[in-house]
N, C-alpha and C positions, 0 to 999 in steps of 0.2 A: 586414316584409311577407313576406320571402322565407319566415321559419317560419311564420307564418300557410299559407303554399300548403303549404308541408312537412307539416304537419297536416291541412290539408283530406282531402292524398290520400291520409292514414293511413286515412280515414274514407272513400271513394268511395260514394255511393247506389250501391246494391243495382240501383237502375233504372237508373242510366248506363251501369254494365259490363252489363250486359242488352242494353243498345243498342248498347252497340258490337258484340257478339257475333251480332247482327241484322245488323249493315250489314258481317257480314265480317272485325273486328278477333277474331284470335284471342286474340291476347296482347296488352298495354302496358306500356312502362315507360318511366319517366323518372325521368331522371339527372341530380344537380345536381356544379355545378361553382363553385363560388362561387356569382356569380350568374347563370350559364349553367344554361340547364336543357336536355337531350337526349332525344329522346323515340327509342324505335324500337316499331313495330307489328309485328307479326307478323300477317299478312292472307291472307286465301283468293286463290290467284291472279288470282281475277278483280277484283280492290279496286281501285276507282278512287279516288284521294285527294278528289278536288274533287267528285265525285258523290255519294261513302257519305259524306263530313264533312258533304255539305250534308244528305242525307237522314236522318244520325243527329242530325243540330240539330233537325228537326222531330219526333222520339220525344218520350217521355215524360219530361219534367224534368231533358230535358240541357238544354235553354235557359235553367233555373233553376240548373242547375249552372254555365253557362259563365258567364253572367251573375254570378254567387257569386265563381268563383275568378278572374274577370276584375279585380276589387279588386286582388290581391294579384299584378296581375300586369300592373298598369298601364297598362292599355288598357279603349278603350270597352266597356260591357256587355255593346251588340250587335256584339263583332267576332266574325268569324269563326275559324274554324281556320286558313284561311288566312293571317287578318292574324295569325294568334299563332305559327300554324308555318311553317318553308320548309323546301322538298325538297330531299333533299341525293342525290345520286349516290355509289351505293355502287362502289367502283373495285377493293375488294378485299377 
């Protein structure tokens, strides 16, 4: 499953990083470790996590997207960002 996601994000829709770029994500990436995956945003100062993930869920065919790569990633269709990501505190 884990190369199934490794491919998907070879391929990202054209309209999800659209949407992220809308709600403030400048950059994405994510980084795998095994089967750890790491993600870091690159965000306009004003980016709230909980507020822009919830308002980029309602764009155009990110719900089809999360829903998609939620298969390969072991959780419900309808989860969140939240239930897939946690914050981490940068210390340095």
């Amino acid at each position: 499953m884990m190369e199934k996601y490794v491919e998907a994000h070879a391929h990202v829709w054209p309209e999800v990083v659209a949407g992220q770029r809308e709600v403030g994500i400048l950059s994405m990436e994510i980084w795998r470790r095994g089967r750890s995956l790491f993600m870091i945003m690159d965000t306009v100062d004003t980016f709230d996590f909980a507020r822009d993930m919830a308002r980029l869920a309602t764009l155009p065919r990110q719900a089809e997207w999360e829903a998609y790569v939620s298969q390969f990633q072991g959780c419900a269709a309808d989860a969140t960002s939240a239930d897939k990501w946690q914050l981490m505190e940068r210390i340095f």
